[in-house]
C-alpha beads as a LAMMPS data file, in Angstrom:
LAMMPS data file: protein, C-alpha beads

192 atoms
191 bonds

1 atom types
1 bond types

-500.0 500.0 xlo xhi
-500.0 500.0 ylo yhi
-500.0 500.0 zlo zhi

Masses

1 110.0

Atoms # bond

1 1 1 -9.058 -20.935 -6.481
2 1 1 -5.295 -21.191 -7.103
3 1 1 -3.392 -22.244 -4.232
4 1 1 -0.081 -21.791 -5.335
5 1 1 1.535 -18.586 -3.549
6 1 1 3.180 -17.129 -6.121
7 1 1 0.241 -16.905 -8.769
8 1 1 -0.907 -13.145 -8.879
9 1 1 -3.916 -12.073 -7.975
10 1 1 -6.343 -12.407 -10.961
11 1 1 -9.738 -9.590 -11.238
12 1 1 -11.850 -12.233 -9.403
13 1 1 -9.422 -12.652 -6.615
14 1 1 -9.013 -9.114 -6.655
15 1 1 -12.820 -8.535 -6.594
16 1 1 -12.969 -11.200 -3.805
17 1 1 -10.635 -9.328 -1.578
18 1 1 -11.278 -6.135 -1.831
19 1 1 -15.152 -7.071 -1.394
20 1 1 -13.865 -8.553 2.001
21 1 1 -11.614 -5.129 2.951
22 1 1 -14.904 -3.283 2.209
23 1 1 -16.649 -5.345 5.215
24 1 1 -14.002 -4.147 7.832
25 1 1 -15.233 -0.800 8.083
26 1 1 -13.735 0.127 11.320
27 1 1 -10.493 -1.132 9.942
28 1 1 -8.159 1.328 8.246
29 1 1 -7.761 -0.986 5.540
30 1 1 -10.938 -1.152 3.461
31 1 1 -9.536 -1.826 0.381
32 1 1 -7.550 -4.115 -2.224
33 1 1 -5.907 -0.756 -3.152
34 1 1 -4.953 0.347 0.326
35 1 1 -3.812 -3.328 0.849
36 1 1 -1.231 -3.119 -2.012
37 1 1 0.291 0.645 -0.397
38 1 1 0.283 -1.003 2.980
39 1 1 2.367 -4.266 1.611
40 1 1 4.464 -1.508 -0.416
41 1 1 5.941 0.136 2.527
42 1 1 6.405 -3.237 4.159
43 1 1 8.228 -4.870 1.182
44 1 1 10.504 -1.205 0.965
45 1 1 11.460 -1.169 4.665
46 1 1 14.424 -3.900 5.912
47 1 1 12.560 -5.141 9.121
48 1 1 10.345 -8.160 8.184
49 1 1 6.947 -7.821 9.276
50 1 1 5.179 -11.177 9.951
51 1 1 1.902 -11.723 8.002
52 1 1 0.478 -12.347 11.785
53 1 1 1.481 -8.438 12.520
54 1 1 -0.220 -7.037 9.202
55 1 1 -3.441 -8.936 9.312
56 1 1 -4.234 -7.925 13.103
57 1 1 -3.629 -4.557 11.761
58 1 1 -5.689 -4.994 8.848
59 1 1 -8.681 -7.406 10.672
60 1 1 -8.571 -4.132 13.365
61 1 1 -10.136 -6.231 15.900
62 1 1 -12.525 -8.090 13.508
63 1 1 -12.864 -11.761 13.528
64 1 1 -13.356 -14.022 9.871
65 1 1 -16.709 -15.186 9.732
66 1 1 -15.432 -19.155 9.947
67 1 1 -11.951 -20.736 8.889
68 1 1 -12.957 -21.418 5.118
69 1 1 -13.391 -17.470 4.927
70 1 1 -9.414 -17.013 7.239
71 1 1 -8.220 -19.435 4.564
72 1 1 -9.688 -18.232 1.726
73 1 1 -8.666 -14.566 2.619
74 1 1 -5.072 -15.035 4.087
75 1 1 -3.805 -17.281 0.518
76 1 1 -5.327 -14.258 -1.863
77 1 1 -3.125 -11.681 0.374
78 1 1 -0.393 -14.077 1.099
79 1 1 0.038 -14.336 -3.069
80 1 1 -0.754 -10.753 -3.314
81 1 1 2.549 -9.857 -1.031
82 1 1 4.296 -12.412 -2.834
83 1 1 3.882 -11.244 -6.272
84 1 1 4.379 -7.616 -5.243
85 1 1 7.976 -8.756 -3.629
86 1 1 8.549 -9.950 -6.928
87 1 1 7.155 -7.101 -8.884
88 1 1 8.791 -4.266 -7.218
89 1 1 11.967 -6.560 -7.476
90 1 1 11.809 -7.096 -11.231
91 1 1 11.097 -3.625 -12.105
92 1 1 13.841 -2.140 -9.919
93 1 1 16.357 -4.393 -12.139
94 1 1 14.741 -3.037 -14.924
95 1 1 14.079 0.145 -14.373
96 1 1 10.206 0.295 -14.091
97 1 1 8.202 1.834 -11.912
98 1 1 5.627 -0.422 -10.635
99 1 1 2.102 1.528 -10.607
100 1 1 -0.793 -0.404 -8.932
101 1 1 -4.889 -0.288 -9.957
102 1 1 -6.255 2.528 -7.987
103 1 1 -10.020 3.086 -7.086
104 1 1 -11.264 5.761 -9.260
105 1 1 -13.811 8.802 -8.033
106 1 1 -17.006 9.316 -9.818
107 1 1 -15.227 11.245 -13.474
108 1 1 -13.303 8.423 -13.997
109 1 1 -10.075 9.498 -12.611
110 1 1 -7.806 7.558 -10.636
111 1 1 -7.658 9.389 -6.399
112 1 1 -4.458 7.391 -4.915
113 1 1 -5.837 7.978 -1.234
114 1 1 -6.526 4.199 -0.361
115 1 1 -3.031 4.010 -1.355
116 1 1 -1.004 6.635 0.118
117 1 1 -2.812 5.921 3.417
118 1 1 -1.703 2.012 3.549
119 1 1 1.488 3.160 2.650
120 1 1 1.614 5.525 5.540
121 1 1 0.142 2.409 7.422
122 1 1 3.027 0.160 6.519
123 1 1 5.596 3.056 7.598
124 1 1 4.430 3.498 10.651
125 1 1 4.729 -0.365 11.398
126 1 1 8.139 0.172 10.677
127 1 1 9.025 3.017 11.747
128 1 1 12.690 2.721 13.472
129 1 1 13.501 1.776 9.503
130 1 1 12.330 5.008 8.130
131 1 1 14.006 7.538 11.087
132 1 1 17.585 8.276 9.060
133 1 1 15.108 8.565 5.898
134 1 1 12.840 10.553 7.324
135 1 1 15.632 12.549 8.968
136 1 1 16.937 12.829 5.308
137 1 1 15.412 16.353 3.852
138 1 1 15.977 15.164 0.361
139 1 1 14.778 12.013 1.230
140 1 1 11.735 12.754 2.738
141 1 1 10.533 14.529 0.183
142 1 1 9.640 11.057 -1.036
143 1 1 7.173 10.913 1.223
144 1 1 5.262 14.516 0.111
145 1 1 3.051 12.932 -2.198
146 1 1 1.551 9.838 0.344
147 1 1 1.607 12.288 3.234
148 1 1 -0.953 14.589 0.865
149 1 1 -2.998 12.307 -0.293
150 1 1 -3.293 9.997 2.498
151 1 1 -4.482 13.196 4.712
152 1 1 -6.791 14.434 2.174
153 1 1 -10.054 12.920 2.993
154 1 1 -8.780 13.423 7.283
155 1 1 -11.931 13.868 9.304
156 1 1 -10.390 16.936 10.963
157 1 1 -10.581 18.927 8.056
158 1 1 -7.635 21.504 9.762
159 1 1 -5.326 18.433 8.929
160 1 1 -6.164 18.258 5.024
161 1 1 -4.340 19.720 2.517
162 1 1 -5.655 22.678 0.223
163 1 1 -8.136 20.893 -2.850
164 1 1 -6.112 19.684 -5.463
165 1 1 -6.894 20.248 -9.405
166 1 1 -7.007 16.942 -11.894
167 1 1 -3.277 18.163 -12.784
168 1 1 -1.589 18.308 -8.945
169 1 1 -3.399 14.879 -8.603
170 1 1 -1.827 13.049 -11.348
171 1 1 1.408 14.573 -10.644
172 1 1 1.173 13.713 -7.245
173 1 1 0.299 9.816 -8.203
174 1 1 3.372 10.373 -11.062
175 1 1 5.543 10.990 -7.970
176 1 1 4.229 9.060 -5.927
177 1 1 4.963 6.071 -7.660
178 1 1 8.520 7.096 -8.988
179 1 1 9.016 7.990 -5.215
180 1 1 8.582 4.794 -4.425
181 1 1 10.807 2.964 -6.745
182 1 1 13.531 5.313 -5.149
183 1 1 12.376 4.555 -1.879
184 1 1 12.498 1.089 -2.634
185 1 1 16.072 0.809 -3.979
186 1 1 17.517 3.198 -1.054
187 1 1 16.277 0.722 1.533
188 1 1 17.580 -2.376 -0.725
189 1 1 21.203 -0.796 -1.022
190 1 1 21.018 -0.494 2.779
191 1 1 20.390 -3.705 2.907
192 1 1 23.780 -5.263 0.881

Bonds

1 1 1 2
2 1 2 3
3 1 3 4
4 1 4 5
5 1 5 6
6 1 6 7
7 1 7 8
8 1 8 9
9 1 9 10
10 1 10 11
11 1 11 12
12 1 12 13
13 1 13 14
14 1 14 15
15 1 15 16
16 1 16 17
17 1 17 18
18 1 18 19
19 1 19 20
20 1 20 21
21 1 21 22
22 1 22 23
23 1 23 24
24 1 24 25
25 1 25 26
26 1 26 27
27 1 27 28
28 1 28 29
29 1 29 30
30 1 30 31
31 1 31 32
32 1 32 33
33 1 33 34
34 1 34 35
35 1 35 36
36 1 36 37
37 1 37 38
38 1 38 39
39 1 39 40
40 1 40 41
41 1 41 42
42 1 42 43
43 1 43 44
44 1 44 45
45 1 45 46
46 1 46 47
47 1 47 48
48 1 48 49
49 1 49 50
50 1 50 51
51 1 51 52
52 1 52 53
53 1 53 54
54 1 54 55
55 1 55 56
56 1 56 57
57 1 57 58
58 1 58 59
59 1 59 60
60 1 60 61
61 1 61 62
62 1 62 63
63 1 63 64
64 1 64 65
65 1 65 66
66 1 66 67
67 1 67 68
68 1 68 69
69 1 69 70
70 1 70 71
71 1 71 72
72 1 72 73
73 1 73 74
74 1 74 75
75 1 75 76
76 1 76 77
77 1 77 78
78 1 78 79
79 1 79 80
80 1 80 81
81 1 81 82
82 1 82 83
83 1 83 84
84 1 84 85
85 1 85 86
86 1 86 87
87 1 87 88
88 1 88 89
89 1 89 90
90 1 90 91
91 1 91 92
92 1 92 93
93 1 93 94
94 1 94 95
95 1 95 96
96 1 96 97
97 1 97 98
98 1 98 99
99 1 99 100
100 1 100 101
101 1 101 102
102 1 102 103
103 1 103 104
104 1 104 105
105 1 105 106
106 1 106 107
107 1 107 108
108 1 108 109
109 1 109 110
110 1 110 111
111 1 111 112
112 1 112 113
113 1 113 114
114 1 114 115
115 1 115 116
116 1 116 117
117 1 117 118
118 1 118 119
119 1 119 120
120 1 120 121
121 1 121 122
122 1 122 123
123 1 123 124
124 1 124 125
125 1 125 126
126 1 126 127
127 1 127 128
128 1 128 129
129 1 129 130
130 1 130 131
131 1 131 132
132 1 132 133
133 1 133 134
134 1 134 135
135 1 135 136
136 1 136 137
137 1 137 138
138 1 138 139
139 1 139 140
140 1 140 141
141 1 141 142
142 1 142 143
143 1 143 144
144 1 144 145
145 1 145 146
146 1 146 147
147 1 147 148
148 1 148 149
149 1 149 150
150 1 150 151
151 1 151 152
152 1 152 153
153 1 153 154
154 1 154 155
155 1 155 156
156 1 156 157
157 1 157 158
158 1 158 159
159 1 159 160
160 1 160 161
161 1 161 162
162 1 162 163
163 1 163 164
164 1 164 165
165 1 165 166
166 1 166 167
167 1 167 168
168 1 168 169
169 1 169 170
170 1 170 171
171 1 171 172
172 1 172 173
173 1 173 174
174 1 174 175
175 1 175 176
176 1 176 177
177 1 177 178
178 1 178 179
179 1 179 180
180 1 180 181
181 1 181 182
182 1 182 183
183 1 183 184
184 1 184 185
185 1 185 186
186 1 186 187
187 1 187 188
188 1 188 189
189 1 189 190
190 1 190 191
191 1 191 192
């Protein structure tokens, strides 16, 4: 395994995480994919979260079967943030929008609610960042598309929103992920 911190992730890393995420089933982060929205809304809001603060959050009072395991697990997710710093960086210069690998359901098509739901995750670790955005109503409009589809699998069904059709979902992921380029540069221009 490659132990230099800034080599992305490759699909057996990947694999290797999100096989390990999948194990935490209490946790609400059972995924590689709801990893990535969870490090998104860290690496978009100005306070720096320690890795120490995420992985309690993500581990969700679960312990690593033995320190090869802690090692093994905290360099894939320790390159994974790096490279996404980088990523949403480079494609904010350039004028990308950075779109992640999302689980898919069982036609194929890509669902966005591991996602949306570490995103919502990450926000709420930070949440004195988000208040003026929040507060914003153009703003939080942003957040429509994570707040849908992070609620739409909510086990108190009075809190999901109405189905959605192939179409609303793959707008909703469109905006979602041009939402969070914006997101992502309104928090950087706060920052300088």
């Amino acid at each position: 395994m490659d132990t230099d911190l800034n080599t992305p992730l490759n699909e057996d890393d990947i694999d290797t995480l999100d096989s390990f995420l999948a194990t935490l089933e209490e946790g609400p982060i059972i995924s590689f994919e709801g990893l990535d929205g969870l490090f998104c809304a860290l690496l978009c809001a100005p306070t720096m979260v320690m890795p120490s603060h995420y992985l309690e959050v993500v581990m969700y009072e679960q312990s690593f079967e033995d320190e090869d395991q802690e090692e093994q697990m905290l360099l894939l997710m320790t390159r994974h943030w790096n490279t996404l710093s980088e990523t949403l960086r480079q494609a904010s210069i350039n004028g990308d929008v950075y779109v992640p690998a999302l689980l898919v359901d069982d036609s194929g098509q890509p669902t966005g609610n591991d996602w949306a739901g570490g995103f919502l995750l990450g926000l709420s670790l930070t949440e004195d960042d988000w208040q003026d955005f929040i507060d914003d109503k153009t703003l939080s409009q942003l957040l429509l598309p994570m707040l849908t589809l992070g609620q739409e699998n909510h086990p108190d069904t009075s809190l999901r929103p109405p189905p959605l059709s192939p179409k609303d979902r793959e707008e909703l992921l469109d905006n979602m992920f041009d939402g969070l380029m914006v997101i992502y540069e309104h928090f950087q221009r706060k920052a300088h």
